[in-house]
N, C-alpha and C positions, 0 to 999 in steps of 0.2 A: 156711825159709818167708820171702817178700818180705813187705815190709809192707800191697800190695797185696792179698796172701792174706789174711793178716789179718784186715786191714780188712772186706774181703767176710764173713770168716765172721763176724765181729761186726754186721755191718749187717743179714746173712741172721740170725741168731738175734735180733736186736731187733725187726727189722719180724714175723717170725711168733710173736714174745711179745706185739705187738701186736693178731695175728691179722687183717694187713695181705699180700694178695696184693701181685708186683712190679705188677700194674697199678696199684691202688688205692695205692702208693705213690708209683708216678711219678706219678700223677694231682698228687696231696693238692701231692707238691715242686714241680709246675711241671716234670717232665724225662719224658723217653723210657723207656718200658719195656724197651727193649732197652740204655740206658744204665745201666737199675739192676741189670738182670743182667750186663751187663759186670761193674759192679763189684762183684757177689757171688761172680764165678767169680775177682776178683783179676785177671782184664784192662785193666783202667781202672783211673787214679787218680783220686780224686776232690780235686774243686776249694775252696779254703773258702769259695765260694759256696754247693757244692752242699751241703756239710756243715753249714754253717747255713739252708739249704732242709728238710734231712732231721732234724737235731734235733728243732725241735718236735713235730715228725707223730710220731718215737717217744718223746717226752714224755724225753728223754734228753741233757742237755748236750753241747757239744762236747767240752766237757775230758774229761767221761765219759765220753765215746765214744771218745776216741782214748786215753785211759788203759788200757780194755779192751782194744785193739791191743796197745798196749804188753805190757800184760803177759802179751799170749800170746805176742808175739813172746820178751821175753826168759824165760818159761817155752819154747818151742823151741829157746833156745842152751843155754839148760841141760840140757835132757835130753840133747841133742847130746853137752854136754862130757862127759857121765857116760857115753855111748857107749864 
């Protein structure tokens, strides 16, 4: 998994713990609905512009947000190694 993966699936489970559509989220950031589903599918990187755009709206730090990347990505090399 890229970190770009990741990332998406962590931004898609925070904004709909929000119970935030990608519209109502691009709205709230100031960005493109079709940029925030880029970055949910892991096609787009996001910018730490947009990252601190998207914090507040899910009530959610940067650090915390990319700490939850983190550790899915490195929960994926591990179950990898156990392969």
């Amino acid at each position: 998994m890229e970190a770009e993966q990741a990332f998406g699936q962590v931004l898609r489970e925070l904004r709909k713990q929000k119970g935030l559509s990608q519209e109502q989220l691009a709205l709230e950031a100031d960005l493109q609905r079709n940029y925030v589903s880029l970055l949910e599918r892991g096609l787009n990187s996001a910018t730490l512009k947009t990252l601190f755009k998207l914090s507040p709206i899910l009530e959610v730090s940067v650090s915390a947000m990319l700490g939850q990347v983190e550790s899915r990505l490195i929960d994926r090399r591990t179950a990898s190694k156990k392969r």
